[in-house]
N, C-alpha and C positions, 0 to 999 in steps of 0.2 A: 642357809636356804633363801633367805628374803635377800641377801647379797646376790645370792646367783638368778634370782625371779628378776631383780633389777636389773642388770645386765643382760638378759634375754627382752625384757621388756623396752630398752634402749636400746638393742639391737633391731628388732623390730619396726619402731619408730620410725628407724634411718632409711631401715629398706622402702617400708611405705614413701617416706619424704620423697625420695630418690624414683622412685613409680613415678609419682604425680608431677614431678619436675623435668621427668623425661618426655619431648617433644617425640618420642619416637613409640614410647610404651604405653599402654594403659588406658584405657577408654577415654580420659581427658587431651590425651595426649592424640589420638587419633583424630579426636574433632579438631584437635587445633590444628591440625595439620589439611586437613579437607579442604580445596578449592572452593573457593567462591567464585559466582557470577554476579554480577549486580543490573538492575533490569530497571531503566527511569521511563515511565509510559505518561501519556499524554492526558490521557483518562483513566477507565477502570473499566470493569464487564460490562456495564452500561451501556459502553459506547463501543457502535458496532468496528470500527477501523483498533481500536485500544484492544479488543474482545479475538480479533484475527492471530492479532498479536502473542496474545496469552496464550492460545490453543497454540500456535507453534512453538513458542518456549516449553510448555510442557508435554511437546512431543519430544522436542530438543533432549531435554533432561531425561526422559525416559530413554533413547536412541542413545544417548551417551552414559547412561546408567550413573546419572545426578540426582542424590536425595533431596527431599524439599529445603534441607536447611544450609545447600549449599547455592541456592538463589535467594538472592534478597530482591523482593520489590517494591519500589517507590511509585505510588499510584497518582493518579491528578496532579500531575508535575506541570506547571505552566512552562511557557515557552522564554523566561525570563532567569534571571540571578538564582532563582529558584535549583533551576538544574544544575547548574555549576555547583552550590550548596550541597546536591545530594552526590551529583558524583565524588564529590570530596569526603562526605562520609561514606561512600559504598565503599572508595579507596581506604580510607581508617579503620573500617570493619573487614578487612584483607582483602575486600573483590579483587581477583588478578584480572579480572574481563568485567568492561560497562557499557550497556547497550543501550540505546537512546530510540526514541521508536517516531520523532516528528521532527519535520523542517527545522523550526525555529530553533530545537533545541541546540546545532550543532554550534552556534558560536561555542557557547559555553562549554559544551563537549572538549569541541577542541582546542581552550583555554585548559581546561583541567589536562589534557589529554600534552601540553607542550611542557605542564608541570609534572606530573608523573610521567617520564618516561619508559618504566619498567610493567606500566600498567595497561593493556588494550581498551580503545574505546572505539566504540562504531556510533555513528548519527546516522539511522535509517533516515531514506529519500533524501538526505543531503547533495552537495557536488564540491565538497570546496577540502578532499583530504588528497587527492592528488597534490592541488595546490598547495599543502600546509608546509611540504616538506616532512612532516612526522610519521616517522615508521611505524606508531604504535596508531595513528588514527585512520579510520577508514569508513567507508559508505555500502549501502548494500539498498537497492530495491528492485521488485519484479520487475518483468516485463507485462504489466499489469494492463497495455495498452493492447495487447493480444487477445484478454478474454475480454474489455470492455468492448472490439472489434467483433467479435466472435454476439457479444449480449446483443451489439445495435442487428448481427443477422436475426435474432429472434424479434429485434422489434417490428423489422422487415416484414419481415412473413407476416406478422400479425397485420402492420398497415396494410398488403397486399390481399389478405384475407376483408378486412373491410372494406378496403374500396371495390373490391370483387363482390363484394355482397349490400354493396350502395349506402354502407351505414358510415361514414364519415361526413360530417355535416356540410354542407356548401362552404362556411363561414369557416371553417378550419382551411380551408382554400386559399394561400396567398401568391400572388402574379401567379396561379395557376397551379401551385407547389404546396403538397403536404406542408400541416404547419407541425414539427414537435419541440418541444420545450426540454431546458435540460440547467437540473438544479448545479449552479457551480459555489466552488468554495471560494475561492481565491483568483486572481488572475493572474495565477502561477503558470510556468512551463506544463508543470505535472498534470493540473488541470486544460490545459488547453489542448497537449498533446492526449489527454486519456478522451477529451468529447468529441476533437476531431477524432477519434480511432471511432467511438463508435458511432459519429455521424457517417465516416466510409462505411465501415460496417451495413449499416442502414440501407444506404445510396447501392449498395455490393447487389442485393436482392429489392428493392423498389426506388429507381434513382428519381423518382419522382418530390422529391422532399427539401425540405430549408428546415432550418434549426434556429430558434432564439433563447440566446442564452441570456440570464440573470444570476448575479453572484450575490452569495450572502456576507460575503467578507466574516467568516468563521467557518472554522471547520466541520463544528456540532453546537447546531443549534435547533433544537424538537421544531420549536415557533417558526422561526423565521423561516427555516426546508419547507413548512408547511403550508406558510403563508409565501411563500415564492411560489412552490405547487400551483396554488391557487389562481397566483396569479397569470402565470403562464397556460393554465386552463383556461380563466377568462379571456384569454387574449386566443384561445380555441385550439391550444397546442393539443394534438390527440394520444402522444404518449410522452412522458414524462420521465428524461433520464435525470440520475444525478452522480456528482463527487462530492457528497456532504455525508459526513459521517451517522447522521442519525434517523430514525424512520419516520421522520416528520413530513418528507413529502412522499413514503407510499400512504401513510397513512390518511393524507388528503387526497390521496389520487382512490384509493380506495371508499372513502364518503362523498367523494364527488359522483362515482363509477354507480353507487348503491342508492343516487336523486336522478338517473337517467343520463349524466354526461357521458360521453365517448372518450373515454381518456385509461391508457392501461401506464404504468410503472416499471422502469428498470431499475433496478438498487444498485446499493455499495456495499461491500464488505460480507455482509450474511443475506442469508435467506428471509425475504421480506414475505414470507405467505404468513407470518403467524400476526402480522398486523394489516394485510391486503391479500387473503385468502383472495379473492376474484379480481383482482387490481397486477397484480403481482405476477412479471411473467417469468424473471429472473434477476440474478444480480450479479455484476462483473466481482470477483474475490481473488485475493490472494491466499496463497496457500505460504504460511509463512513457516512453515516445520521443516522446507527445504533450505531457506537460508539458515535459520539458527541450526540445526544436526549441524550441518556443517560447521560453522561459525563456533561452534560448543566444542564440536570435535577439533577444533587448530588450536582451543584454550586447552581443552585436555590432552593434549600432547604438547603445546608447550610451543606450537608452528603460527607464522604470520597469517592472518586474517586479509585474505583479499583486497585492495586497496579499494577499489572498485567490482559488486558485483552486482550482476543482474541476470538473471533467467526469465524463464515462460513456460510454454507449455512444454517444451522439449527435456524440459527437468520434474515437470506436473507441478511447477511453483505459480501459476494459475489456473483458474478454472472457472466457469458459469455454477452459480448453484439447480438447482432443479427447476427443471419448468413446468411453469404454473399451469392451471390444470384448462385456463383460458388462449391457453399459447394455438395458434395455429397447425392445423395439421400439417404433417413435413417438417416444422421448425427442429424436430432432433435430427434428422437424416443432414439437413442443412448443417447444425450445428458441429458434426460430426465431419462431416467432408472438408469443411473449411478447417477444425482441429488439425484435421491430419495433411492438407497442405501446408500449413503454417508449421508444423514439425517438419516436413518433406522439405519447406524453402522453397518451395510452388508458388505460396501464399505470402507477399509482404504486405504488412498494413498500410503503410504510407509508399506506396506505386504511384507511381507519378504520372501512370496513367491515367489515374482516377481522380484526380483532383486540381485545380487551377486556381491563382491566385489573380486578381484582378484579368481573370478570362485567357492566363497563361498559363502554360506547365513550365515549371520550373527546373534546371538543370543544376540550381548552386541556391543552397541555403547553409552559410557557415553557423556555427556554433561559436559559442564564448568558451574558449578553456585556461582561459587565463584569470579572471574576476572582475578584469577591469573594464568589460563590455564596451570594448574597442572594436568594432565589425573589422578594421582594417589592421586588427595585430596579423603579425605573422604567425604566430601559433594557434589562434582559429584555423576550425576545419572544414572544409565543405563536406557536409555530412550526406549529399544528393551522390550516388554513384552508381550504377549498375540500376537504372533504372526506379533507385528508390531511396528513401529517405532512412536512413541508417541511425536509427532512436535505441539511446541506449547500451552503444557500442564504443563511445568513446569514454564514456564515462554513465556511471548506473544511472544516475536522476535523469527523468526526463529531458528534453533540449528543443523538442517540438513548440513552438510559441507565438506562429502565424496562425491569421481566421483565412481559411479555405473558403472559395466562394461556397455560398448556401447556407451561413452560418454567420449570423449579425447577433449583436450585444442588445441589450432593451436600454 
């Protein structure tokens, strides 16, 4: 009896062993097998452009039917060796796909991305996976220069609203021309192409206006947004756009607004009224759940990731957030009409009718697509054709990087 209890009892054994050790059976067995995504962000929730991001991956994950623990994320990842480090661990912990969400990141990206070739990596707002040669790396960003176009119409109307009703001060007056201020990050493409869109924008409904920009040379920084804000008020800017990631200059344009200065706020990324309730007339955003679904869905099938992608409104991968309860009458009917030319192809942002560089319109402004910022390569393009400036079409990142008149640096 205890001979035959043995025997039953080592049979047993073997069967459980053989459970646990099968990749294909058994509750251990199905986690290991689960797709991973690996996700290196810039910031965290904190920070509003880091926070766009997150809200599209977890629409991503739901649309793709991805449980939490087949994403891993690496938060406050600098723009340094840093990254490289973690996409080499997301790769070690099985990620088959590694998403990078900042500029800086993509060297390193696409250093891990030329040693793993069995593994997808994308570097959001990058330009340089065309270049690489690598089939597995690639870029993706809005057409983000659509709803900043769309934000500066709402700043319009508001200007047009005040100077219709006499409250713009004399002193915000320069050579005759609205003064508005507009927080930058960088003197990047990405930024220059997104403040011209909505200095046109602007000019679209009150072309009475100049822009002076100041950059923080950081992407998110509370202080410095806010004390740029300030500064740019002092100097009597009456609305206040920015490309800096944090609420630091609505939240100076809203303490200034509430000691009697004339000054309203356009944001970035989220909805700025819960720190400039009466400051706050909107913010240009991305809607990032329409690249990652997609982007999630080529890893869960197993298909190449776009080499180059960008959209706009015609995919709803941007949009204005709500406007502020200070906004101008008419500002949504405005906002509305120009949406739906800009989907129609009615509406370009950069028409070359609207805009002159040293008191010209321009017919030829080529682009770098090579890296080596040669104006005279043969493989630059002239991006000027059909009457307008073609952003984003030959490659996703921005390319836009001349100051249009009306529009001077402090």
């Amino acid at each position: 009896m205890k001979k035959l209890l043995s025997l039953l009892l080592a049979a047993l054994l073997v069967i459980t062993m053989t459970g646990c050790n099968n990749g294909g059976g058994g509750e251990g067995g199905e986690k290991e097998d689960k797709l991973k995504i690996g996700v290196i962000l810039v910031g965290d929730e904190n920070e509003g452009y880091t926070f766009a991001h997150m809200e599209g991956i977890r629409a991503a994950m739901k649309a793709n039917g991805l449980s939490d623990d087949q994403v891993i994320w690496k938060y406050s990842i600098g723009e340094s060796q840093d990254c490289y480090d973690s996409a080499v661990d997301l790769v070690e912990q099985g990620c088959k796909a590694v998403f990078s969400n900042s500029y800086g990141h993509q060297p390193f990206m696409q250093q891990a991305a030329s040693e793993y070739p069995d593994v997808k990596f994308v570097a959001a707002t990058g330009d340089t996976a065309a270049l690489s040669g690598l089939n597995n790396f690639s870029n993706a960003f809005t057409n983000v220069y659509e709803s900043r176009y769309v934000s500066g119409i709402v700043a319009g109307m508001k200007l047009a609203e005040l100077e219709a009703a006499g409250q713009i001060p004399a002193e915000s007056y320069k050579d005759g021309k609205v003064l508005i201020g507009y927080v930058g990050a960088y003197p990047y493409a990405e930024v220059v192409s997104g403040f011209t869109a909505f200095f046109l924008g602007v000019k679209s409904v009150f072309p009475n206006v100049t822009m002076e920009v100041i950059f923080t040379n950081s992407w998110f920084n509370i202080t410095a947004e806010g004390e740029t804000a300030n500064t740019l008020m002092a100097d009597h800017c009456v609305i206040i756009g920015q490309h800096a990631d944090s609420t630091g200059a609505p939240a100076a344009v809203e303490a200034a607004l509430a000691k009697g200065t004339v000054a309203y706020s356009v944001g970035y990324n989220v909805d700025m009224l819960a720190v400039a309730p009466n400051a706050a007339l909107t913010s240009a955003t991305n809607n990032w759940a329409v690249y990652y679904t997609y982007a999630f869905g080529q890893v869960v099938k197993g298909e190449k990731i776009a080499t180059d992608w960008a959209e706009g409104y015609k995919t709803g991968a941007v949009a204005i957030t709500a406007l502020g309860p200070n906004c101008a009458p008419g500002t949504q009917e405005a906002v509305d009409k120009a949406i739906a030319a800009i989907k129609s192809g009615e509406l370009h942002v950069f028409d070359t009718s609207t805009w002159t560089v040293n008191g010209e319109h321009l017919t030829e402004l080529k682009i770098d697509l090579t890296g080596d910022f040669d104006t005279d390569d043969a493989a630059d393009k002239n991006a000027i054709f059909d009457g307008y400036f073609h952003e984003s079409e030959f490659r996703s990142a921005p390319s836009f990087s001349i100051y249009v008149d009306g529009i001077f640096e402090k």
